[in-house]
C-alpha positions as CSV (number, residue, x, y, z in Angstrom):
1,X,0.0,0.0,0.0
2,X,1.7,3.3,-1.0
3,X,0.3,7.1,-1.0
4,X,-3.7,6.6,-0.2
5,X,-6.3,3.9,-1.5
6,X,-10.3,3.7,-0.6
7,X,-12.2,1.0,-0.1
8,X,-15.8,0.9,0.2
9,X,-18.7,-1.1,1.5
10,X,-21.0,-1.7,-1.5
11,X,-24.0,-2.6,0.5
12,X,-24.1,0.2,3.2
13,X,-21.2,3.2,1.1
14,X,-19.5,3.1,4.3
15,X,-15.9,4.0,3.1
16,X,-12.3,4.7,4.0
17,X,-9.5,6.0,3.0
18,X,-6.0,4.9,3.8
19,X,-3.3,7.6,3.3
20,X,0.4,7.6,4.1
21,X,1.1,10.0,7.1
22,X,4.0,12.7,5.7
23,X,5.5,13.1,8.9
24,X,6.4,9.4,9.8
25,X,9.6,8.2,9.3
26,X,10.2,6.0,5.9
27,X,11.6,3.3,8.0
28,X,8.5,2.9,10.2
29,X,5.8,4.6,7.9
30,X,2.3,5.0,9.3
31,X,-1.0,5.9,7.6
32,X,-4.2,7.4,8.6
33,X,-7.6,5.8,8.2
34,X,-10.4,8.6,7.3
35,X,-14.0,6.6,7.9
36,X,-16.9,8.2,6.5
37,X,-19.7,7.6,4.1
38,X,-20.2,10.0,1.2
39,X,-23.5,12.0,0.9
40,X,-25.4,12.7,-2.5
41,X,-24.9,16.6,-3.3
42,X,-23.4,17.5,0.2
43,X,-20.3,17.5,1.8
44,X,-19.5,13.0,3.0
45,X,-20.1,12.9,6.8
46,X,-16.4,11.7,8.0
47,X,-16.6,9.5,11.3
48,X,-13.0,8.5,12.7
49,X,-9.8,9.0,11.8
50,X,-7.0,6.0,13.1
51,X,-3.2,6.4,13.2
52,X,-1.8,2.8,12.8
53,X,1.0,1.3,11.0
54,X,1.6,0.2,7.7
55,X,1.3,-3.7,8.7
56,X,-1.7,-2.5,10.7
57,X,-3.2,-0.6,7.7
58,X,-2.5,-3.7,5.4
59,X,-4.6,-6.1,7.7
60,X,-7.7,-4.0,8.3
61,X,-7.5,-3.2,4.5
62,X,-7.3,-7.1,3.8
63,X,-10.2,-8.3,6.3
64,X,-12.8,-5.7,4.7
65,X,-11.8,-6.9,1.4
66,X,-12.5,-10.5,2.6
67,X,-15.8,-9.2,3.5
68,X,-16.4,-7.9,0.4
69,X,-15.5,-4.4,0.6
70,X,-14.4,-3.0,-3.0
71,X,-11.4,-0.5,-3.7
72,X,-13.0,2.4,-5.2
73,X,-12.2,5.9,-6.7
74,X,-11.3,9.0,-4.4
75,X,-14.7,9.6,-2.6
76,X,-14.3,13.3,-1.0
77,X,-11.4,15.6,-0.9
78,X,-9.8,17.9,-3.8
79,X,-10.5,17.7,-7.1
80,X,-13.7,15.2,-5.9
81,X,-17.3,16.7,-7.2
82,X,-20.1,16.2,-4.5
């Protein structure tokens, strides 16, 4: 997992995104998890944000996809039209 990748829930659009933090350290890199679900013609509703390391990052990302999660395109942020 490099930079950021989303992954979304098709059944309830419960998604997050995984993003490299800029101020780790490249030999122990760490990455955020946003959680949020984006809303139809209004800014998503963001829920959590986690701090965790890359291993961590990797196994959450792996167990949703397992559940049937599905990597998707950026859902909010810049250059995203709501």
């Amino acid at each position: 997992m490099s930079g950021q990748a989303w992954i979304q829930d098709p059944k309830t659009a419960n998604t997050m995104r995984f993003h490299l933090d800029p101020k780790s350290w490249s030999a122990h890199p760490m990455y955020f998890v946003d959680s949020g679900r984006p809303l139809p013609g209004a800014p998503p509703l963001l829920k959590t944000r986690s701090h965790m390391r890359r291993n961590e990052a990797r196994e959450l990302w792996l167990k949703l996809k397992a559940q049937g999660w599905k990597q998707v395109a950026p859902k909010w942020g810049a250059g995203v039209d709501v």
